[in-house]
C-alpha positions, -999 to +999 in steps of 0.1 A: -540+001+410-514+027+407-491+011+379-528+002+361-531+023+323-559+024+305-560+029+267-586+043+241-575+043+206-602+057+175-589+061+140-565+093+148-550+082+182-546+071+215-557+079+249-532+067+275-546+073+314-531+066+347-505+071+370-486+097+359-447+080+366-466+047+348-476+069+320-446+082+312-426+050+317-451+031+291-447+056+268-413+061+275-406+021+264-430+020+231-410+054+221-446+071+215-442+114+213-478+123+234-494+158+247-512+165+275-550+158+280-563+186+305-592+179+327-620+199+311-623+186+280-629+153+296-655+167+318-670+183+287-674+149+273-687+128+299-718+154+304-733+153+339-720+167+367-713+133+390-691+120+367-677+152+356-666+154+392-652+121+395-632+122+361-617+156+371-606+141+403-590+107+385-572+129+359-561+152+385-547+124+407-533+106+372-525+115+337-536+115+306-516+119+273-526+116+241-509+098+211-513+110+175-515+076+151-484+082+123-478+049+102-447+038+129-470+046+162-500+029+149-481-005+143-464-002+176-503+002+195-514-029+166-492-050+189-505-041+220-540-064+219-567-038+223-601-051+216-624-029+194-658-018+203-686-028+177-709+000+189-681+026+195-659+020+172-628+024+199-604-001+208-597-001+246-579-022+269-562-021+305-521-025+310-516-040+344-485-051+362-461-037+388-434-011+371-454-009+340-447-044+334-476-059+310-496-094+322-519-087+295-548-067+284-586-067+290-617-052+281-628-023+301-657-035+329-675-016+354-659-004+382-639+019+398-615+043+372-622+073+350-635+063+319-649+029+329-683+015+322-710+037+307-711+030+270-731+066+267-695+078+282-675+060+260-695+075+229-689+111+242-649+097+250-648+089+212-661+126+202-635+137+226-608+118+203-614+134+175-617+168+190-587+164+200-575+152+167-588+181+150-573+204+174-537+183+168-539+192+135-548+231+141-520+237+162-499+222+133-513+247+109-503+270+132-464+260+131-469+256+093-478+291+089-459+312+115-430+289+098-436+305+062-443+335+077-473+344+059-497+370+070-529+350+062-553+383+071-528+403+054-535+381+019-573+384+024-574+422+035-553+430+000-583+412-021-612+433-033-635+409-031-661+413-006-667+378+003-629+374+007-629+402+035-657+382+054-633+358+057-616+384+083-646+386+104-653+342+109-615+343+121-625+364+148-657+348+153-642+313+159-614+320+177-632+336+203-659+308+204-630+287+213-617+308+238-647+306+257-651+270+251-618+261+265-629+286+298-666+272+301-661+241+291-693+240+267-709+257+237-740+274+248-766+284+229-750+321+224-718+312+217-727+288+193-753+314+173-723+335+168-705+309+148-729+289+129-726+310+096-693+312+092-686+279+076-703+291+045-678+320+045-650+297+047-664+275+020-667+306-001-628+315+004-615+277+001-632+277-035-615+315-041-578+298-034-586+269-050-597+287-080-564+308-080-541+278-076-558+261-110-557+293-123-518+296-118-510+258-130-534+267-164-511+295-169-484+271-171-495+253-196-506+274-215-467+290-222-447+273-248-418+296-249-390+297-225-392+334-217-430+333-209-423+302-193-404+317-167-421+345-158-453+328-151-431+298-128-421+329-113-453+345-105-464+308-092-435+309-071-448+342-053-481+336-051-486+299-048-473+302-011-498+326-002-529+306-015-513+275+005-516+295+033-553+308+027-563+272+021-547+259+057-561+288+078-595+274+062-588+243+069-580+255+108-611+270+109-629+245+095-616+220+122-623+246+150-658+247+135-666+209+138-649+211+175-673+236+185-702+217+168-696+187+186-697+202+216-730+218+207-743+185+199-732+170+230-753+190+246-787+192+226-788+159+212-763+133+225-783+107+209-772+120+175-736+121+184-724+092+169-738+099+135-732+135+135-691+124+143-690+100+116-705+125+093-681+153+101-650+132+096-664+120+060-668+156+056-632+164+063-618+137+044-641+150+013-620+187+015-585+171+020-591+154-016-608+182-029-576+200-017-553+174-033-566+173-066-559+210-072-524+214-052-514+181-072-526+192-110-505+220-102-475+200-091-478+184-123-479+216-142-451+228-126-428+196-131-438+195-165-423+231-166-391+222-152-387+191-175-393+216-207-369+242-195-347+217-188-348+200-225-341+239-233-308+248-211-286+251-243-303+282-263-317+295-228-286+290-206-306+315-180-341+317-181-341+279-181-328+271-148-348+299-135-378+277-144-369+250-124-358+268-094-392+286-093-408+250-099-386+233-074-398+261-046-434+257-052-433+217-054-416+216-019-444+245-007-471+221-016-452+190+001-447+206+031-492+219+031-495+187+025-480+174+051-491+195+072-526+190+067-521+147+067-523+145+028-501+119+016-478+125-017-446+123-035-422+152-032-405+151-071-384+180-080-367+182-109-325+187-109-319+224-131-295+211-160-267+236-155-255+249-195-220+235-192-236+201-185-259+206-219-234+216-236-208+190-227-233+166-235-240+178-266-204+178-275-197+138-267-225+136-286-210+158-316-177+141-312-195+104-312-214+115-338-180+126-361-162+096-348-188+073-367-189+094-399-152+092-397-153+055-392-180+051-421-156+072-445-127+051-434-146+023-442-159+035-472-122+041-488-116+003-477-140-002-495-136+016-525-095+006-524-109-034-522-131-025-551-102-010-570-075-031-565-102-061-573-102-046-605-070-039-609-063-074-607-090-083-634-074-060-659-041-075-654-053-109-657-070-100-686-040-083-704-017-111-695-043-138-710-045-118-743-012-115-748-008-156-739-035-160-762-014-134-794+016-154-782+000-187-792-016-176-821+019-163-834+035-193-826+009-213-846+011-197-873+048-197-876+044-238-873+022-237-902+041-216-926 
């Protein structure tokens, strides 16, 4: 059927297949963004070269897109009804109905359509999504870094580590692995020889930027004063960036790395595919926290910074807001890597207490201050005026009662004599 869409979602997205007009207008109505699926990855996954020739001429006479799964998108596709697979682990259904008009959805049967029927096809289909997850998330590391403008090679070539300058070589490696994936539509066995050692070169450089990130929070902490304070936030603002950007070009690669190995394993073991996916996305998700721990410790540091400096502002009317404008850049650095890489967190930056502010403060608080010792003085010469008068009127009551009492005793006597 021409208006017919089928639908594959995994845990990163959705697959979306069919006429193209149909396509669009589905998407179109659930306001989901998509990209295009090209033909020869889906050849790649469905292995032998029948079906490889039928899929390439479905998705040539349809389209596919493909839907990364953000909180919003992922409730909007929740409503849609598609079933989930117990063996695959992918939820798939069919959208049927003249002008993209749904009458419902149904498990995919055998038949006639690209991705229908063979559950082995369906298993490569769900290596295929998250290829193409991973390959999402590369080209956003891409943006992220041309966006910051930082020379990744340029970072490693100026270290004098050795292992560090490996690091050069694996780029090269990988990248062109993938080029000549994406033109042959495989990994051979000589393309894949090439690239099967550089993971432990990467692994060696994530720990190197890691290192330096703990190092620079550490350094943080370690400064009481104001003036130290603010020249190491400053030397984290510089160079906090920079590791950011070593650590996501290893994350790339990383992700290029478990593309290509999929691939491989496509071809020499299919059975194992299943596993070997499941394995590799536990793997991933294992470096993202490994990778959050340290950017977030030194969020912490650097917040705690900013809150000391800001406690400061009066005796350090310059070098305090210094502080928290270097600790406010690197914060927002490490929100936006975050993001970028799908790590969730709190952005909190902390507002630099300009001096007149301090100091205003701490003259209401002066002038409150001086207004209840002026009221506890007043109070106190009440007091003290009560007290005396109180007396006052004792003495006179007193010397008016003696001399009624003389004035009696006079009169008495004068009776008597």
């Amino acid at each position: 059927m021409d208006d017919e869409i089928e639908l594959i979602r995994d845990g990163d997205g959705l697959a979306v297949i069919g006429n193209q007009e149909a396509v669009e207008r589905f998407l179109l109505s659930e306001g989901l963004p998509s990209q295009a699926l090209r033909p020869r990855p889906f050849r790649s996954a469905l292995g032998d070269a029948a079906g490889a020739a039928q899929v390439a001429s479905d998705i040539a006479a349809n389209s596919g897109r493909w839907v990364k799964l953000t909180k919003e998108s992922a409730q909007r596709i929740d409503k849609l009804g598609l079933r989930k697979s117990a063996k695959t682990g992918l939820s798939t259904g069919v959208l049927k109905g003249p002008k993209g008009q749904s009458k419902g959805f149904v498990e995919f049967a055998k038949g006639p359509g690209p991705l229908r029927g063979n559950p082995a096809q369906m298993a490569n289909v769900a290596t295929l999504m998250a290829q193409l997850a991973m390959q999402q998330a590369m080209d956003e590391i891409t943006d992220y870094l041309a966006a910051i403008d930082e020379k990744v090679t340029d970072v490693l070539h100026a270290q004098e580590d050795a292992e560090l300058a490996k690091m050069v070589g694996a780029d090269f490696v990988i990248e062109e692995a993938m080029t000549i994936r994406d033109e042959v539509g495989r990994v051979s066995d000589i393309t894949w020889s090439k690239v099967q050692a550089t993971p432990e070169t990467i692994a060696t450089t994530q720990v190197y930027a890691l290192r330096r990130l703990d190092a620079l929070a550490e350094k943080m902490e370690q400064k009481a004063k104001i003036g130290e304070l603010a020249t190491a936030a400053e030397e984290a603002e510089a160079k906090a960036r920079q590791w950011l950007a070593v650590l996501a070009r290893c994350f790339q690669l990383q992700d290029a790395v478990a593309v290509l190995e999929l691939d491989r394993v496509l071809d020499a073991a299919p059975e194992e595919l299943d596993r070997h996916r499941d394995g590799i996305r536990i793997a991933r998700r294992n470096r993202l926290e490994l990778i959050s721990r340290s950017t977030e410790r030194l969020v912490a540091r650097m917040n705690a910074a900013a809150d000391a400096a800001n406690a400061k502002v009066l005796l350090h009317p310059t070098k305090s807001p210094a502080v928290v404008q270097s600790s406010n850049q690197v914060v927002a650095s490490v929100h936006d890597f975050h993001g970028r890489l799908g790590i969730e967190s709190g952005r909190q930056s902390s507002e630099t207490r300009r001096w007149a502010v301090a100091a205003a403060e701490a003259r209401d608080k002066a002038l409150e201050t001086g207004a209840k010792g002026v009221g506890a003085a007043k109070n106190l010469g009440n007091e003290t005026l009560d007290r005396a008068s109180s007396m006052k009127d004792k003495i006179s009551s007193g010397i008016a009662e003696r001399a009624r009492r003389r004035r009696g005793d006079g009169e008495e006597n004068a009776a008597e004599g």
